[in-house]
C-alpha positions in Angstrom: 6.8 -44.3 -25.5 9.9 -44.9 -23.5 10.5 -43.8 -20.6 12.4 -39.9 -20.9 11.5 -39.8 -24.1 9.1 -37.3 -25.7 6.1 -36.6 -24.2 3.3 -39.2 -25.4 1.2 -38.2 -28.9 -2.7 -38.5 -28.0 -5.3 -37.0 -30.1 -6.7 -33.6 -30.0 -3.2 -33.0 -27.9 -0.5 -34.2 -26.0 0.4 -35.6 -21.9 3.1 -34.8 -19.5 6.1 -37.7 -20.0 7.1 -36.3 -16.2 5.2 -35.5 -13.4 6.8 -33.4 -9.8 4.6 -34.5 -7.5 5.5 -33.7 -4.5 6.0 -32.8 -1.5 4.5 -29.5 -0.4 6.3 -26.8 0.7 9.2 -28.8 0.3 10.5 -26.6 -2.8 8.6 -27.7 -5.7 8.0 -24.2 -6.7 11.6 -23.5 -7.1 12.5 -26.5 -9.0 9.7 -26.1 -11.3 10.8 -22.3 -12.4 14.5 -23.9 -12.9 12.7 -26.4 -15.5 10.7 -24.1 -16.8 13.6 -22.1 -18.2 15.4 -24.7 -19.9 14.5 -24.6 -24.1 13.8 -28.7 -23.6 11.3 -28.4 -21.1 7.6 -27.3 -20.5 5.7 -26.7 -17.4 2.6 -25.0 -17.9 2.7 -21.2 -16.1 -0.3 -22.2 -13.9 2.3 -24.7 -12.1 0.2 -26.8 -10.0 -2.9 -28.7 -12.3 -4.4 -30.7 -9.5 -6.1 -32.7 -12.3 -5.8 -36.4 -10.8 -6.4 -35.7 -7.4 -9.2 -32.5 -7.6 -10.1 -32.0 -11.8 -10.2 -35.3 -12.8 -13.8 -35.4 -13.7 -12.8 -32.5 -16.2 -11.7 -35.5 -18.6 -8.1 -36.5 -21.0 -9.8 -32.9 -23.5 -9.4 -30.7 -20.6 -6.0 -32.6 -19.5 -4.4 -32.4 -22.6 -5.1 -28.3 -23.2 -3.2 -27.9 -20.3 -1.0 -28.5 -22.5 -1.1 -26.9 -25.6 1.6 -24.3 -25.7 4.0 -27.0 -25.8 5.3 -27.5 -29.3 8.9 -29.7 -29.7 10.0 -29.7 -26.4 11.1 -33.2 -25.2 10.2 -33.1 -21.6 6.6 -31.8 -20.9 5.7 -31.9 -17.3 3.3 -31.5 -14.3 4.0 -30.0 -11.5 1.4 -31.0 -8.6 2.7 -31.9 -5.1 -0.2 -33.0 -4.0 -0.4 -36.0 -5.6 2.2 -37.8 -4.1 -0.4 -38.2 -0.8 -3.4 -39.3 -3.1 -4.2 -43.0 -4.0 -6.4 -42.4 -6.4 -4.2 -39.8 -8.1 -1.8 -42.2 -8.2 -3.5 -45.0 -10.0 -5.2 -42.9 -12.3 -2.0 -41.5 -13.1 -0.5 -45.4 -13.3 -3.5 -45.9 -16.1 -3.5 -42.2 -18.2 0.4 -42.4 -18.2 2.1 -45.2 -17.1 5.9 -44.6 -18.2 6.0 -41.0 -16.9 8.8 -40.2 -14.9 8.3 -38.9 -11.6 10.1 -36.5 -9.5 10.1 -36.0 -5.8 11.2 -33.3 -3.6 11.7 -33.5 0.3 12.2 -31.4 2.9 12.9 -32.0 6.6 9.7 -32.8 8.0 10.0 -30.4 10.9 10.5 -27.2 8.6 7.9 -28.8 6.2 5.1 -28.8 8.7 6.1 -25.6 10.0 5.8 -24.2 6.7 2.9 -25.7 6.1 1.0 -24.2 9.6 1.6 -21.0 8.5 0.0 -21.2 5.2 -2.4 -22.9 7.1 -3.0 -19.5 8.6 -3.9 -17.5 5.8 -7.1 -19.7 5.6 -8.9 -20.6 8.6 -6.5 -21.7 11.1 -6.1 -20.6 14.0 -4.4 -22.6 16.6 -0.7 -22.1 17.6 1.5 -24.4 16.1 2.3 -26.2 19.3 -1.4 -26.9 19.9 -2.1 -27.9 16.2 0.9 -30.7 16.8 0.2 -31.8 20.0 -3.3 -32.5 18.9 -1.9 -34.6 16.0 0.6 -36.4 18.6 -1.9 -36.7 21.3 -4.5 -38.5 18.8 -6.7 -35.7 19.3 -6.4 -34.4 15.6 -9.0 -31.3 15.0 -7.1 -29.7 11.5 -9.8 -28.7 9.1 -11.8 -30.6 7.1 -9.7 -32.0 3.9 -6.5 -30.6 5.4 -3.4 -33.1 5.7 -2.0 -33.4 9.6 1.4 -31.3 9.8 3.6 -34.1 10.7 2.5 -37.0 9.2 2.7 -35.3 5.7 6.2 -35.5 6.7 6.0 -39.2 6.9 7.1 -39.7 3.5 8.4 -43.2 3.1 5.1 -44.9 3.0 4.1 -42.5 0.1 7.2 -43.4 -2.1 6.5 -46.9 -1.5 3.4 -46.7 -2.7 4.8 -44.9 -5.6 7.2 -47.7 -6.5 4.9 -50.1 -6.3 2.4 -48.6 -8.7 5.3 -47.4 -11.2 8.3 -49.3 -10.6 11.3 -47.7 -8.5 13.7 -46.9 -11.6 10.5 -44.2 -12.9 11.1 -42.1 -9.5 13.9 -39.6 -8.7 14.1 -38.3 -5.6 15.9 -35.3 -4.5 15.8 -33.1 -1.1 15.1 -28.9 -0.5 18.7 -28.9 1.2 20.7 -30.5 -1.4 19.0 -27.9 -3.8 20.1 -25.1 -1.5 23.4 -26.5 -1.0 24.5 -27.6 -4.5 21.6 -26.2 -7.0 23.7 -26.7 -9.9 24.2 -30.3 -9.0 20.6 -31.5 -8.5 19.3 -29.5 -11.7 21.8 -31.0 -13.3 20.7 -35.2 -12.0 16.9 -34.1 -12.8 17.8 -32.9 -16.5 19.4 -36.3 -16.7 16.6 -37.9 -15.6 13.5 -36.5 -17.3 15.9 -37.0 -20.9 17.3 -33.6 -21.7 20.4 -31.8 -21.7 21.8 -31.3 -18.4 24.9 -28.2 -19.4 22.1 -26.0 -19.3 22.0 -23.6 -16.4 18.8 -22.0 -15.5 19.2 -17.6 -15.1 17.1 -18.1 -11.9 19.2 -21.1 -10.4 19.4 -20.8 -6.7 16.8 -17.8 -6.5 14.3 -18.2 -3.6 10.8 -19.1 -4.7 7.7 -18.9 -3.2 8.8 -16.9 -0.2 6.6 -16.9 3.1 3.7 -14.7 3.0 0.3 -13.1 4.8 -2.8 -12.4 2.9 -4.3 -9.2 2.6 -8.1 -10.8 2.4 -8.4 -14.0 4.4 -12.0 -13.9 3.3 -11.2 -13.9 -0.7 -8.4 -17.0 -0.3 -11.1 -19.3 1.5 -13.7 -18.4 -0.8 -11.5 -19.5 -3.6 -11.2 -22.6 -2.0 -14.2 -23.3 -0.4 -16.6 -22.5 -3.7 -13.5 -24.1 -5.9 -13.8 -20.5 -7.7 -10.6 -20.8 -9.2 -12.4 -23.7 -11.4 -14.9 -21.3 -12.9 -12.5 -18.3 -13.6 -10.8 -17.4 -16.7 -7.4 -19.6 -16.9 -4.8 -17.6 -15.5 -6.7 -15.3 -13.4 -7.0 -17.4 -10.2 -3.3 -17.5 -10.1 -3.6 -13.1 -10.8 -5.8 -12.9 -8.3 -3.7 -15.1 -5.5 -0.5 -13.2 -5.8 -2.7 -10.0 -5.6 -3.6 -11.1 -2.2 -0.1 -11.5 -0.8 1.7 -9.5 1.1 5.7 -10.2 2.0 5.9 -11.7 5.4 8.7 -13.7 7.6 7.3 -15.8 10.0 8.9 -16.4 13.3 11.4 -19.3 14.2 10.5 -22.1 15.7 11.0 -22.5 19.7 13.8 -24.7 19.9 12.6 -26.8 22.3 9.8 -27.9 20.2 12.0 -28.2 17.5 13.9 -30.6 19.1 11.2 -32.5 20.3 9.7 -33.1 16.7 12.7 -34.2 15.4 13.2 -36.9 17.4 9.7 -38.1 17.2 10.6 -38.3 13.6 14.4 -39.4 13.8 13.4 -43.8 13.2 11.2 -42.2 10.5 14.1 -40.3 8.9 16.5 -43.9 9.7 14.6 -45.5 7.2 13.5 -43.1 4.8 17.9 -42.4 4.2 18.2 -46.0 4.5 15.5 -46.9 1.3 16.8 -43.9 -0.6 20.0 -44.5 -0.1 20.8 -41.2 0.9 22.8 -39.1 4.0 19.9 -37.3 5.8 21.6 -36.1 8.6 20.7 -32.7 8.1 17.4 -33.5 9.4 18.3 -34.7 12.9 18.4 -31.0 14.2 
């Protein structure tokens, strides 16, 4: 199969010809919904599959009826952002499905590791996010067992390097949260052209916020589901019930500017080069 062309033919079902993996809380959710609504396009509802990088051992059978709603659609995707910061996600998916396209979504690292804190919080942590960073700065990292560091999940350079060298740099498309939120019409329009299908279409829910910050009602029920993987062992579908069940609207506060400033110049040379391989103006990250 070429590249942006249909999505390969296996038997007993069929794979993803694109992947969005990545980054978290960096607006994959958003972009996801827009592609989900175009006739061209399938995403399974669940979203995020985590099959490379936490269900592999499920094998291709299980893979593949992630899959099996989609019938003539050209572009059949997966939308995981957590396996742009796994190795072994990434070569498995360099063997299962080497000529999928890949899509990437940034985010200024500063808002992205806030973000990410105060998930965070709705499962077991518990530090300020001052203390949670300076531990990471200071070398004195304590985050919770299997849990990325806030800032150097923000480091994303080294990740997309590692992308192009196990795919090529011509199967990646990179795109940013505040382009999206600038000109949503415009960045839909350069993924449609890139995963192969028609780009006039205008999703209903273009520009709509997604995934809006939240509490949980019951701590104790979201690290269960992740600690005893119970979302494995429930019916499909019901995981996903049960999560949004367990959220309640919240707005968490903004960041102390001083801090703010702080981080983003510890991650200004990181930026420099990041704009400089992509080619892109990032200078609405410096602040």
């Amino acid at each position: 199969m070429s590249r942006g062309g249909r999505a390969r033919e296996v038997p007993g079902g069929r794979l993803p010809n694109f992947l969005l993996i990545g980054a978290p809380k960096a607006g994959s959710t958003a972009l996801a919904d827009y592609l989900r609504e175009h006739p061209d396009v399938f995403i399974p509802p669940e979203k995020e599959i985590y099959f490379f990088d936490m269900q592999f051992d499920r094998g291709l059978d299980w893979y593949r009826s992630r899959f099996a709603a989609a019938t003539t659609e050209r572009a059949v995707g997966d939308a995981t952002p957590t396996y742009l910061y796994a190795d072994r996600a990434l070569e498995a998916m360099a063997t299962v499905i080497p000529d999928a396209r890949l899509l990437v979504i940034l985010r200024n690292p500063v808002d992205r590791a806030y973000s990410s804190y105060w998930y965070e919080r709705a499962l077991t942590e518990r530090r300020s996010f001052e203390e949670a960073v300076r531990a990471e700065i200071d070398g004195t990292l304590r985050n919770l067992p299997k849990r990325r560091p806030y800032l150097d999940t923000g480091r994303y350079l080294p990740r997309l390097e590692r992308v192009a060298s196990l795919f090529g740099r011509a199967a990646l498309c990179v795109v940013t949260l505040e382009e999206m939120r600038v000109d949503p019409a415009g960045v839909f329009r350069e993924v449609c052209r890139f995963i192969g299908v028609d780009d006039s279409f205008v999703p209903s829910n273009l520009g709509a916020i997604r995934n809006p910050s939240y509490r949980v009602r019951w701590p104790a029920v979201r690290r269960a589901m992740f600690r005893y993987r119970a979302w494995r062992r429930l019916p499909r579908g019901w995981a996903n019930a049960l999560d949004r069940l367990n959220r309640a609207e919240f707005r968490y506060p903004p960041l102390d500017a001083a801090l703010r400033a702080e981080l983003s110049a510890l991650f200004a040379e990181d930026n420099r080069a990041l704009a400089a391989w992509l080619g892109k103006d990032l200078d609405a990250w410096s602040g």
